[in-house]
N, C-alpha and C positions, 0 to 999 in steps of 0.2 A: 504493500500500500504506500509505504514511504517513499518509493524506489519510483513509483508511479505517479507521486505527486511532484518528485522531484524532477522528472521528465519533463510533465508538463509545464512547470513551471520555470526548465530552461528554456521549452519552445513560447512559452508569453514573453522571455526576455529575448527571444529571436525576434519574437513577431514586433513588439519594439523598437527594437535597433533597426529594424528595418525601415518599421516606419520614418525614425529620423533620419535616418539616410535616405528617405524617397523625399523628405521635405526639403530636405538642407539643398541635396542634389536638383529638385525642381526650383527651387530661390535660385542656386549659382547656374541653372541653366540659362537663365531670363537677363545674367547680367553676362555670360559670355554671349549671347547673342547681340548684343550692341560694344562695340568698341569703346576703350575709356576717353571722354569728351575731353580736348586741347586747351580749352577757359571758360571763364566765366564771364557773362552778360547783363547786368543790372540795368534794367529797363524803367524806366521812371516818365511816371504821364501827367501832361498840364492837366486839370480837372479845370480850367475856363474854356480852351477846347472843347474836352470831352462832353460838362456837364453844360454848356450854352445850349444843346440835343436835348437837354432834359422837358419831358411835358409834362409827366405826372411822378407821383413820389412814391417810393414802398419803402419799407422797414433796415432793407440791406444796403445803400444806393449812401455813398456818402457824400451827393452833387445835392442833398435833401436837406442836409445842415442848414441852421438857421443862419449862416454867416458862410461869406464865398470861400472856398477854402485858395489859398493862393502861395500855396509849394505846391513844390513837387509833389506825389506820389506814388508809392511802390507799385509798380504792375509785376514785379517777378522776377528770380536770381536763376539765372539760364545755362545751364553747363551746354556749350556748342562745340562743334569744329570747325577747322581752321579752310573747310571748302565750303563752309555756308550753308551746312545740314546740320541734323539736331538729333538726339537720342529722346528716347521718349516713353512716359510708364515703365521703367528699368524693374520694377520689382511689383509685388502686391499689397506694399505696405500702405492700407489707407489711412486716410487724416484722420486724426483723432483729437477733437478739442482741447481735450483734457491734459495734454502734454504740453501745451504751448497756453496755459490757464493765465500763468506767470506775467506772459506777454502781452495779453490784451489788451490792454489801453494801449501799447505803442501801435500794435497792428490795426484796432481800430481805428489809430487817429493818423498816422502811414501809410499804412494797408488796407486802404475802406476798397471796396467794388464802388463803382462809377457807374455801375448799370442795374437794373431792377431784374434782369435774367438773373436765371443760377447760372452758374459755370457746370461744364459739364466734366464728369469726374470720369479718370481711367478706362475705371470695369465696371460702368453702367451706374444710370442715377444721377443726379443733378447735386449742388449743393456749395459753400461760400467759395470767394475766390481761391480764400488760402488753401482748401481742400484741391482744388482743381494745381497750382501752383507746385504745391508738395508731392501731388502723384505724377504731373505730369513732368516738371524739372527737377525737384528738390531728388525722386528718387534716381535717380542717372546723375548726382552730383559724388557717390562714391568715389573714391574711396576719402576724398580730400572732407567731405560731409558727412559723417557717419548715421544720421537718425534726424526724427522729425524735427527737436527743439534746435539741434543746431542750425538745422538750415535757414531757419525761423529766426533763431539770434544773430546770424553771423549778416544774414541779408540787413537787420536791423541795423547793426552795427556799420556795414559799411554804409549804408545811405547817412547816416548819422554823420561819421567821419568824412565822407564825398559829398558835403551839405551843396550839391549844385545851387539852388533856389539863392544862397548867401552866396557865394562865389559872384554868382549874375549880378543882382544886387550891387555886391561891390564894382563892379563895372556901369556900374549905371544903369540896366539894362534890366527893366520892370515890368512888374504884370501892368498893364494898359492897353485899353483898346484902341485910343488912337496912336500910339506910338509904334514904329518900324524900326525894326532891328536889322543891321546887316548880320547874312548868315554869316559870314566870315568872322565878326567882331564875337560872336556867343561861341563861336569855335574854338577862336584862340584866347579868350576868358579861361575858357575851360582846360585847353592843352596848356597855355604856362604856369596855371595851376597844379595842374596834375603831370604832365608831362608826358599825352597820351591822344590821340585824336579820339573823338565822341563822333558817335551815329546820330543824328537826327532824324526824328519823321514827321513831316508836316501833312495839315489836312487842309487845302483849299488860304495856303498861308499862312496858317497858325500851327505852334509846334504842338504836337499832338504826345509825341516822345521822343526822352531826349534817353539814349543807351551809353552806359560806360562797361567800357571790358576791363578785364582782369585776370592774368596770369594765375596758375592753380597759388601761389600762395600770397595769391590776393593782393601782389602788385599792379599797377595801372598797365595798362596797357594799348594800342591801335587797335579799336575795333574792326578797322579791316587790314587787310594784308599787301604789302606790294609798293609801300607808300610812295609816292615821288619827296622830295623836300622841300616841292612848291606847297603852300598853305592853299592856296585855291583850285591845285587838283586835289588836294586832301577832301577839302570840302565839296568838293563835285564826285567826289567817287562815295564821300562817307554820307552823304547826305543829300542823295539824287532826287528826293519826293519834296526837297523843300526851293522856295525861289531864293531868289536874291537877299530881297526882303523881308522878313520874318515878324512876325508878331505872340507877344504872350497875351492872351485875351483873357478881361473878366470874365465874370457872369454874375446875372442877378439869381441869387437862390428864391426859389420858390419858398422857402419860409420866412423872406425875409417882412419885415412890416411895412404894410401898404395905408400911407397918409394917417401913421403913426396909431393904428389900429389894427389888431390880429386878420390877417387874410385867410381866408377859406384852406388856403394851401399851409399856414404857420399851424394853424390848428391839426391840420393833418402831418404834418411832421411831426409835431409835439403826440403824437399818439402811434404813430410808427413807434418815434424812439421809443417811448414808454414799453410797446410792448414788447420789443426787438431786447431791453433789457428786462423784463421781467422774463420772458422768453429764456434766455441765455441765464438767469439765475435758476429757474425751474432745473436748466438742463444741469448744471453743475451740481445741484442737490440730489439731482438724481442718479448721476454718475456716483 
């Protein structure tokens, strides 16, 4: 009887070992299938562009604030290669709020969605940007990246240190909507700063986003390759979607007060927000 339990109970530690071996070996199959990405891409979007598109307001949408927002904001930390393709859902590791709890106020005040859609996630389902962000880049950031809260802090950290928005600023060079920028002068703002040519992408004249690369340990970098050492083919090659002349635009937020009286639209903000954070302490209690 002993002889027979003890059999069986070598083949549950077979059956086991197997199984972690069929898990371990289906994760590292998913990361030898995409090669390891060359740098990194910090994308960063005007939200007076983006959110001037704004008609109506929902609970996720940070163009809904009761005041314009007028930095920069995160759009995502992009492990690429060096011929202008991208690796993508590297693993199965989904978002998980609860890891990145810590960070919440910088991601929501950083890190908001721009838009009322969900982002659509990896392996099916909709759901916030940073979900969408961390499956789709954060995990193909290996091995320099190891887990969700880092990609999460280290993104944070360098937009923090690459404060573009104060860089500009220091150049004169401000959110306004009648004022024109040459694209060349926001270029080389940024490269004698950094010491590194920035990608631009403009929509109809106004920058929509503005990219800095970075070397895997996160020195500055040419977001593109091949560069001449004229500054205006830099900028004709790094920056082909934007004109001459550039502009950072406001916008009027839809919360904001209309003839010093709550507008239909301030009240619906004020009730989004409310419930977007009563919503998000539900979930944490729940967790």
């Amino acid at each position: 009887m002993a002889k027979k339990a003890c059999l069986n109970l070598r083949h549950f530690s077979s059956f086991v070992l197997s199984l972690i071996l069929s898990i371990s070996f289906s994760s590292s199959s998913v990361w030898a299938s995409q090669r390891e990405f060359d740098y990194f891409l910090l994308a960063l979007q005007w939200p007076g562009t983006i959110c001037a598109k704004t008609k109506h307001c929902c609970s996720n949408n940070g163009c809904c604030r009761s005041e314009p927002i007028t930095y920069f904001t995160i759009h995502g930390l992009w492990a690429d290669y060096d011929d202008g393709t991208w690796p993508s859902c590297c693993t199965h590791a989904g978002f998980d709020i609860n890891k990145v709890e810590s960070l919440m106020p910088e991601l929501q005040k950083y890190w908001p969605s721009l838009y009322c859609s969900s982002s659509k996630r990896c392996f099916g389902g909709k759901g916030p940007i940073w979900a969408h962000e961390w499956e789709k880049h954060g995990t193909c950031s290996y091995p320099v990246i190891q887990d969700e809260y880092d990609y999460f802090a280290t993104t944070l950290n360098l937009y923090t240190k690459y404060n573009v928005t104060r860089i500009l600023e220091n150049a004169d060079i401000d959110a306004e909507n009648s004022a024109k920028y040459l694209l060349g002068d926001v270029v080389s703002a940024i490269k004698n700063e950094f010491g590194a040519t920035p990608l631009l992408v403009c929509k109809h004249g106004s920058v929509e986003e503005l990219r800095i690369c970075f070397n895997k340990d996160f020195s500055p970098r040419d977001c593109v390759t091949g560069l001449s050492s004229n500054l205006m083919d830099d900028v004709s090659k790094s920056s082909s979607s934007c004109p001459r002349y550039i502009s950072l635009p406001t916008y009027e937020p839809l919360g904001k007060l209309v003839n010093g009286n709550p507008s239909t639209s301030t009240l619906l903000v004020l009730f989004v927000d409310l419930k977007s954070r009563l919503s998000y302490q539900q979930k944490t209690k729940v967790a």
